[in-house]
N, C-alpha and C positions, 0 to 999 in steps of 0.2 A: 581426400574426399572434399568435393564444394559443399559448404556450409552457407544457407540462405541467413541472412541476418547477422552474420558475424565476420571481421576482419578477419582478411587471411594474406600471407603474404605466397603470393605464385611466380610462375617462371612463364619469363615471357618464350614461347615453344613457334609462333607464327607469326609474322607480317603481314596482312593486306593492306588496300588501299583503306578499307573503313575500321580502321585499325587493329589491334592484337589481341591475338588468341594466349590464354592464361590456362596453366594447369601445373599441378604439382610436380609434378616429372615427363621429361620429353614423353615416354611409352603411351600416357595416359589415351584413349581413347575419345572421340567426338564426345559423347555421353560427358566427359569431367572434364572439357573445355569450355570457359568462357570468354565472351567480349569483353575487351574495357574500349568503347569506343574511340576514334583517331582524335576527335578534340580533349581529350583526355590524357592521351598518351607522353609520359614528359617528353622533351624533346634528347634528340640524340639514345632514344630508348631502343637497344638490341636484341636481337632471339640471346636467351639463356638469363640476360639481364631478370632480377627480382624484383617487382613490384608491392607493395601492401597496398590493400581495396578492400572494398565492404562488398557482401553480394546481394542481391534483391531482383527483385522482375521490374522487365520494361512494362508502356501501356500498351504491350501485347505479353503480355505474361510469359515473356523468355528471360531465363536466368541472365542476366547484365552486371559488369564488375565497373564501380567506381573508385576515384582518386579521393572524392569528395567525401569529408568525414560528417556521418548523419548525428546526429543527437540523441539518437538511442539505440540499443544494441539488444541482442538477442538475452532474455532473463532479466535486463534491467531496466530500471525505471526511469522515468525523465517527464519532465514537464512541458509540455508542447502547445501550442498555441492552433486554435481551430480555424481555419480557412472559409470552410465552407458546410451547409448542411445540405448533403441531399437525400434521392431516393432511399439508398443503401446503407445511409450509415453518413457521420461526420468524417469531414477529409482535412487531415493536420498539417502542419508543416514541422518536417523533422530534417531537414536542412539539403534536400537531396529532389531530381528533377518532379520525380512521380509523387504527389500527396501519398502519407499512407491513411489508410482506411481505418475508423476507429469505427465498427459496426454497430447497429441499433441494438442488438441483444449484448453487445456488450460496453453497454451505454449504466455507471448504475446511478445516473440523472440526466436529465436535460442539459445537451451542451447549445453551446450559440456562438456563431463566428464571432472572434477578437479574445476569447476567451481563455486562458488556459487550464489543462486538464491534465493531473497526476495518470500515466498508463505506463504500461507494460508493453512489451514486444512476443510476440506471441506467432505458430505458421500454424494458418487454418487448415480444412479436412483437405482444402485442393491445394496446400501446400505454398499458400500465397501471405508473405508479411501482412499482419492486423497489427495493431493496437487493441489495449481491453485496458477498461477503470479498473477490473477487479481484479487490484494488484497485492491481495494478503499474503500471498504466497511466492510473492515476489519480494516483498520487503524483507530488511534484514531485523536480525535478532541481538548485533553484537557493540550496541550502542556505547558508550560510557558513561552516559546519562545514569543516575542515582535517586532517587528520592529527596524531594525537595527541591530538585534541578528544576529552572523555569527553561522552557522549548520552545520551538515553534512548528506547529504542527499544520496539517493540510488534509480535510475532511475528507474523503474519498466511497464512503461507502456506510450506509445507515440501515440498522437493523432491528426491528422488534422486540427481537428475542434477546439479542446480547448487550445493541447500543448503538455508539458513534463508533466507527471506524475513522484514525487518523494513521497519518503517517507525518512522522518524525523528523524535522527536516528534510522532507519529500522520498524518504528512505528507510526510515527505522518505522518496524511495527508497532503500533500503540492503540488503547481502546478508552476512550471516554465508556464506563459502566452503565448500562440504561438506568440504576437507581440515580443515579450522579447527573444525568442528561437534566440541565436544567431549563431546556428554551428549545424551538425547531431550529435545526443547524439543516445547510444546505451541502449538498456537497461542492466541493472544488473552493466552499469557505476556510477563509485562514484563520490560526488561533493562538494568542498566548496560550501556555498550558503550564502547569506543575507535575510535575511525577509525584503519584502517590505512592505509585509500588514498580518495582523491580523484580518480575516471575524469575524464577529458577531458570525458564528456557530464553531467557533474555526480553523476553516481550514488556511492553511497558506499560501499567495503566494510570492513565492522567486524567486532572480533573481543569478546567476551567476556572477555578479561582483558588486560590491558595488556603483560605479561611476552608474551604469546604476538608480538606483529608487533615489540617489541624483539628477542627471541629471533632470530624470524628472519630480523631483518636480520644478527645475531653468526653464525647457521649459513651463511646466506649466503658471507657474510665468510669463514668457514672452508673452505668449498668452494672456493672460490675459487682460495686461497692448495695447498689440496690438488691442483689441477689444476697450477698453475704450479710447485709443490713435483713433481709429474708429467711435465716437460715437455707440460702443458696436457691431458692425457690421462686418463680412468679408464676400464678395463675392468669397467664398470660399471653401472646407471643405477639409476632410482628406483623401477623391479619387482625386486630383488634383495632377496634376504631380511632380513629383520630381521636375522639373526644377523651376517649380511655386514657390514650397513652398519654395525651396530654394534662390529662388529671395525677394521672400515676408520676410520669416522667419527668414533665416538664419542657418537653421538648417532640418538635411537630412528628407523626408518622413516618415522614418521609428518611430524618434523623435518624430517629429509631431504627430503622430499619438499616441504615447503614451503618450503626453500632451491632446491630444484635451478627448481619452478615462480619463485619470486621472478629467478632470473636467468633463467629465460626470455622473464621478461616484460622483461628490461633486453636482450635481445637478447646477453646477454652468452656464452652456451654453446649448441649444440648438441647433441639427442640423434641418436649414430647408432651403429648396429649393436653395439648392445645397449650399449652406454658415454655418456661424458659428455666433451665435446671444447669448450677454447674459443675462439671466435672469433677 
């Protein structure tokens, strides 16, 4: 079966003058033939002879087999540099004759030729190679990055609800936490990062300065000891004023707030009725 977007190694089954016809076994029918054009063709190249080629549409959207190895493959990710901006969408260079198309809807910022942009490889509804920024689900889970590890990571996708979206050496998943987002990040921005933590399902979340996830393992710590100093109680929780927590605390809302969530995640307190109680 031709595969659009991925390396396949075929048989060469045909000769013409504008060169050979490819397909997995002589039997195959017209439908699971393709071209690898004659300027392409290595020389001294014979019917049965085996070739490896990437597949993709010409600028007439017919399936077309290159020699030529493109920079990104079907599922993975790669960083590509943008050519040009037009009507349709931004047109990249991913090392092969036809730009491919990185579309406006799956743009998740403003690109600008000379630039480079983390995407995926993706075949649209008419079955034509894209590119898309929104590569979550393309990134991997299976880093050897640890906690404490310093990375370098590449903005890709910014969220409201959850945060910064990075990817980890242009590859591994990772999430700046929106509590943690300390400044407007762009995407396609690069960044030192630290690992704060290591999920169970391999994903990573990192912070931007190193002082921030030591910090708040120390506030943490201090809550803690606040609760137990309380017979285990605050009349209190993580929506109470800045001025509050910082009379009570000692330390700004925003802190707070990333200690009281760090023992939430240890299971170690619960929030009820309007306070902070531990387990």
């Amino acid at each position: 079966m031709l595969e659009l977007g991925k390396k396949q190694t075929l048989q060469v089954i045909k000769k013409v003058e504008f060169g050979v016809y490819l397909a997995e076994k002589e039997t195959d029918d017209k439908s699971e033939q393709v071209l690898l054009p004659a300027k392409q063709v290595p020389a001294g190249t014979a019917v049965g002879d085996k070739i490896s080629v990437f597949l993709y549409k010409d600028s007439s959207d017919r399936p077309i087999a290159t020699v030529n190895k493109p920079l990104i493959t079907m599922g993975h990710t790669a960083v590509l540099k943008v050519k040009e901006v037009g009507r349709i969408g931004a047109f990249l260079d991913w090392g092969l004759e036809k730009d491919l198309l990185l579309p406006f809807r799956e743009q998740t910022g403003k690109v600008r030729p000379g630039e480079e942009v983390l995407v995926a490889l993706y075949l649209d509804k008419s079955q034509r190679l894209c590119a898309t920024m929104k590569v979550y689900h393309y990134l991997y889970t299976d880093s050897d990055y640890e906690k404490g590890d310093e990375v370098e990571g590449r903005v890709y996708e910014i969220s409201e609800n959850f945060g910064v979206f990075v990817a980890v050496d242009d590859c591994f998943s990772a999430l700046i936490p929106k509590q943690n987002v300390q400044k407007n990040y762009r995407v396609g921005e690069k960044l030192h990062l630290f690992v704060t933590e290591r999920k169970a399902d391999g994903k990573l979340t990192v912070s931007t300065s190193r002082n921030a996830y030591l910090q708040m393992n120390d506030d943490a710590e201090l809550l803690r000891k606040k609760l137990e100093q309380n017979k285990g109680r605050l009349n209190f929780d993580d929506k109470a004023s800045p001025e509050k927590i910082k009379a009570e605390m000692g330390m700004s809302k925003a802190a707070f707030k990333r200690a009281v969530g760090h023992l939430l995640k240890e299971r170690a307190i619960v929030l009820k009725d309007g306070g902070i109680s531990l387990v």
